[in-house]
Residue, then its C-alpha position, 0 to 999 in steps of 0.5 A: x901333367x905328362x909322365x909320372x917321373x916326378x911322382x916316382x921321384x916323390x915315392x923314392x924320397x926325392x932320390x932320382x932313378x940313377x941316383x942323387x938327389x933332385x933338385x928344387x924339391x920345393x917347386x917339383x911338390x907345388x907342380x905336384x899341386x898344381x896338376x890336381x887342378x891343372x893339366x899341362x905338359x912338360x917340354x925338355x928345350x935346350x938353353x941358350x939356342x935361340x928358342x924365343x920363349x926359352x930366351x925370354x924366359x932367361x931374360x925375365x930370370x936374369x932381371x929379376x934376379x938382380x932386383x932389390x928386395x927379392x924375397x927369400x928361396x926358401x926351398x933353396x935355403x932349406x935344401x941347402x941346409x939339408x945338403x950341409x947336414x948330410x954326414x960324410x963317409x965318418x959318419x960326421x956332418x961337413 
């Protein structure tokens, strides 16, 4: 896996340099895995500019994002809980 970024954000409990928190921490952890075993190569492409796997790669998400029976994000769901608990300036959870 290029770059280490994903292991520092690791390092610093999911937190991002200039702060917030990362994103799908659920996945970033199993590429984490994966590049034990795997060697593969991270490439920023911008969305929706004509980049044919990147338009590929929105369609398949468009479609089955709007089959029946998806299973559930777990990793969303749990981020999402975990965002909710977070207390707010009070000190108290939202």
């Amino acid at each position: 896996m290029n770059g280490n970024w994903p292991l520092k954000w690791k390092a610093r409990a999911w937190k991002k340099a200039h702060g917030g928190m990362v994103e799908n921490i659920d996945l970033w952890e199993r590429m984490i895995s994966l590049a034990k075993t795997h060697e593969f190569t991270f490439e920023w492409v911008k969305g929706h500019a004509g980049h044919a796997e990147n338009e590929i790669c929105d369609q398949l998400a468009v479609t089955a994002s709007q089959g029946e029976d998806l299973p559930p994000d777990t990793g969303y769901e749990e981020a999402e809980a975990r965002r909710n608990a977070q207390p707010d300036l009070f000190g108290q959870g939202l």
